[in-house]
C-alpha positions in Angstrom: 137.3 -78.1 -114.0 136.4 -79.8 -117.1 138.9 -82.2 -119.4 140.7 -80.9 -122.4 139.4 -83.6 -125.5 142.7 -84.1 -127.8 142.0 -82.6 -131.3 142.0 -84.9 -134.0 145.1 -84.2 -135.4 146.3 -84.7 -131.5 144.9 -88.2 -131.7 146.4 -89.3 -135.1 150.0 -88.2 -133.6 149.7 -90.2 -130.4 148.5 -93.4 -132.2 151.8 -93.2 -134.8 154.5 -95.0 -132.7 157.8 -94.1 -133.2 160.4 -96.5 -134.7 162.7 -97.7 -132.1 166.7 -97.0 -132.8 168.9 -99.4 -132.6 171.9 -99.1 -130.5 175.2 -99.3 -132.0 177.3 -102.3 -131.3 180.3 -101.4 -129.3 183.3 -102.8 -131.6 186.2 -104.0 -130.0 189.3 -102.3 -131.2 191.7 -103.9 -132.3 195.9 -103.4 -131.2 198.5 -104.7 -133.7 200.4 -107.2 -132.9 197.9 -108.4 -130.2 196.0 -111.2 -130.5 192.0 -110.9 -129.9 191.7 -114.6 -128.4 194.6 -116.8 -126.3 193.7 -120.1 -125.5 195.0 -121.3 -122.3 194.3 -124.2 -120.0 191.4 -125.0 -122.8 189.6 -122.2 -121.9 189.6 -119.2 -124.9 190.7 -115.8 -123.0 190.2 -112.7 -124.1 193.9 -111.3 -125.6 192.8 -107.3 -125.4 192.6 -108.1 -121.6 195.9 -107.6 -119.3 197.0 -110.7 -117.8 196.2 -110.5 -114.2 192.6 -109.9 -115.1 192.7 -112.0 -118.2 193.7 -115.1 -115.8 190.1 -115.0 -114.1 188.4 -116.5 -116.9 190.1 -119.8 -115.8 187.5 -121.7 -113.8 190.0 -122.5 -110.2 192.1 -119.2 -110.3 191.4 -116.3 -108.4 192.4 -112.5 -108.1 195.1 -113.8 -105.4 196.1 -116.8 -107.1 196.2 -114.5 -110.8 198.9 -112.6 -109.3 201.1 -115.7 -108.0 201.3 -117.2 -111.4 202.1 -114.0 -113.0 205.0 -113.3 -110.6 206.3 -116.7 -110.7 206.4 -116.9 -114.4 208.5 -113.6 -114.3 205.9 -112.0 -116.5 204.6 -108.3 -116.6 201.1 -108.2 -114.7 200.0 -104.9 -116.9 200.8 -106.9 -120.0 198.5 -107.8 -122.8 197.6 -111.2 -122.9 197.9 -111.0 -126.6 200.8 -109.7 -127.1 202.3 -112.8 -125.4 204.9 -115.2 -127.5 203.8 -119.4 -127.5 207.1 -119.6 -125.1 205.5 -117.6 -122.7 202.4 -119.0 -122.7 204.0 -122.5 -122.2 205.7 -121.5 -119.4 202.5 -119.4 -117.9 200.3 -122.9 -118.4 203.3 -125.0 -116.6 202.5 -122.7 -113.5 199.0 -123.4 -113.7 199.1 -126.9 -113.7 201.9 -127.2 -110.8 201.7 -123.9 -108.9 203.5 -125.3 -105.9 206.4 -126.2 -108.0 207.4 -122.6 -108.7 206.9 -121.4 -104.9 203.4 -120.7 -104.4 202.4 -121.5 -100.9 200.2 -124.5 -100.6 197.0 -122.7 -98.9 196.4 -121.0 -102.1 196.0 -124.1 -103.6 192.5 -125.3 -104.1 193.2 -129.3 -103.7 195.1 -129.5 -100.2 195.7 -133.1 -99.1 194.0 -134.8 -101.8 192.3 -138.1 -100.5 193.9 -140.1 -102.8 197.1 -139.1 -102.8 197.5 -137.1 -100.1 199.6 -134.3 -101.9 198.7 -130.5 -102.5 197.4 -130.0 -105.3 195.8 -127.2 -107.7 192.9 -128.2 -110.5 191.3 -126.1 -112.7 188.6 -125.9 -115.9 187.8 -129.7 -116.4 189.6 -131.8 -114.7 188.1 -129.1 -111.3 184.6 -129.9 -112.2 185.4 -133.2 -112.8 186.9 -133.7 -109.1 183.8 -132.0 -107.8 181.3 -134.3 -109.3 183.8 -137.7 -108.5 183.6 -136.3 -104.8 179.7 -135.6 -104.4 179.1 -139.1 -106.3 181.6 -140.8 -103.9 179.8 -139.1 -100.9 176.2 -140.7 -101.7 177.6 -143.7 -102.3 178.8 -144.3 -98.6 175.9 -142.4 -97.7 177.3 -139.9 -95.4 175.3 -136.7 -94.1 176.8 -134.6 -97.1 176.1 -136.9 -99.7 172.2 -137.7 -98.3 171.3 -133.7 -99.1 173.2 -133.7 -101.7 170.7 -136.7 -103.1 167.1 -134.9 -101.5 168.5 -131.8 -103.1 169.4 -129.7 -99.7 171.8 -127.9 -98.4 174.6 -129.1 -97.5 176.1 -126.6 -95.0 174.0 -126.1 -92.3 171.5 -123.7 -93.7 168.1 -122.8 -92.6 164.8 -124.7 -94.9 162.0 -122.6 -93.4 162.4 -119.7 -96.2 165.2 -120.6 -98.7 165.6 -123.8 -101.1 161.6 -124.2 -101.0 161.0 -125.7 -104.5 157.5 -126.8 -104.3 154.2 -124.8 -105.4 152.2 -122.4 -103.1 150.5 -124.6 -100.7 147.2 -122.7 -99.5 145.2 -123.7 -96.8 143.0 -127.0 -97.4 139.2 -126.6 -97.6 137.2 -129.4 -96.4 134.0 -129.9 -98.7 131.1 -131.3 -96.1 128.2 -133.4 -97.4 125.2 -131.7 -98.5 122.9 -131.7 -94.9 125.7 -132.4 -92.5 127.3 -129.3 -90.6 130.7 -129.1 -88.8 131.5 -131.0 -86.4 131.3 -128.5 -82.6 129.2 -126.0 -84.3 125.1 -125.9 -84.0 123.4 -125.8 -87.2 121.4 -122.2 -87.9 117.5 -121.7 -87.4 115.7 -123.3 -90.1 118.0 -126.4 -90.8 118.0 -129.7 -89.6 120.2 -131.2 -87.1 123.0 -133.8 -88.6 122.9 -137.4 -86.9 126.2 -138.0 -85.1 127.5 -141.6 -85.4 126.8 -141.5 -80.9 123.3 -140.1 -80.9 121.9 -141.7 -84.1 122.5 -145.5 -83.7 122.3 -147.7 -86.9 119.6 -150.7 -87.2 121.5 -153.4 -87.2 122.9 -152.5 -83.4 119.2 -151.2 -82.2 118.2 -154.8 -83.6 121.5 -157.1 -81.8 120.4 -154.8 -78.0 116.7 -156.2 -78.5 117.4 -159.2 -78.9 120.2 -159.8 -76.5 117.9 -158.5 -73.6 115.7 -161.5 -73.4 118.6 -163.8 -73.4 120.0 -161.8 -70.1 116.5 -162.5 -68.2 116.3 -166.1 -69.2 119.3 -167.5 -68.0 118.5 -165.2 -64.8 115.3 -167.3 -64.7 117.3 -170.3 -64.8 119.6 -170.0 -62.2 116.8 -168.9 -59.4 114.8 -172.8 -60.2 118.6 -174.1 -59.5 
């Protein structure tokens, strides 16, 4: 079966590209008397969210922590983060930084036994990462197993290297240029080419020269000792 050729107004059509639409931006609507952005434990939340969701944001807090503060500040989990007052928000941040003061067990806390201190404790946003990066730097500094992979770059938990955390290039397999003349060593050379001198079968000039001469040395002291 032969092709079908495009007629030319066919072609003219299929070169014109079309004009690509642009999406509409989703807008956020807007509720009255909500707020669109809360700040709390200096991180900006999102107001049109409802507080036990609107709590994640917070670098430390999880979905089962969320909840705790929310019950222990006596505040409405469906509620609008927004359409909180500045008393409430006070008293919502007071939880957060001393949830074990307001009866939230200590295992949900995320600094149990602090080394320095030895209290339970909960961080969050800064002053968490900061902790984190005071404990890794503390950990190469008396050079325990944690804190030598934490300084090569490995992990730190047990992991396997073989396939994961490889960060060099591809490494292929070496070739080995030989000398122009010279074939590999435990393989003959073809029909046709020479033979390469091994450093056993071909002998250099300087040793040919040093067993010459030491031969006639040998057979005159032997000469020697049979007139004795």
């Amino acid at each position: 079966m032969g092709v079908r050729k495009p007629k030319p107004d066919e072609k003219e059509d299929f070169k014109k590209e079309k004009p690509k639409e642009k999406k509409p931006e989703k807008k956020r609507k807007t509720i009255e008397g909500v707020r669109g952005i809360v700040r709390v434990s200096e991180i900006d939340l999102d107001g049109n969210k409802k507080l036990r969701n609107a709590l994640l944001g917070v670098k430390g807090i999880g979905k089962s922590l969320s909840k705790g503060i929310v019950i222990a500040s006596g505040l409405d989990a469906e509620a609008l983060l927004g359409s909180l007052t500045e008393e409430q928000i006070k008293k919502l941040e007071e939880v957060i930084r001393d949830p074990g003061k307001y009866g939230i067990p200590y295992h949900m806390l995320n600094r149990r036994f602090d080394p320095s201190t030895g209290q339970h404790m909960h961080l969050v946003s800064s002053k968490l990462s900061f902790a984190i990066r005071s404990d890794i730097d503390f950990m190469k500094k008396i050079k325990c197993y944690k804190g030598v992979r934490h300084e090569l770059g490995l992990p730190v938990r047990g992991q396997r290297t073989r396939t994961s955390f490889r960060k060099g290039g591809i490494v292929g397999v070496a070739k080995i240029r030989l000398k122009q003349g010279a074939a590999p060593a435990g393989k003959e050379a073809l029909p046709g080419e020479e033979k390469a001198p091994t450093a056993a079968k071909a002998p250099t000039e300087a040793k040919v020269g040093e067993a010459k001469s030491a031969a006639p040395a040998k057979s005159e002291k032997k000469e020697e000792k049979k007139l004795k």
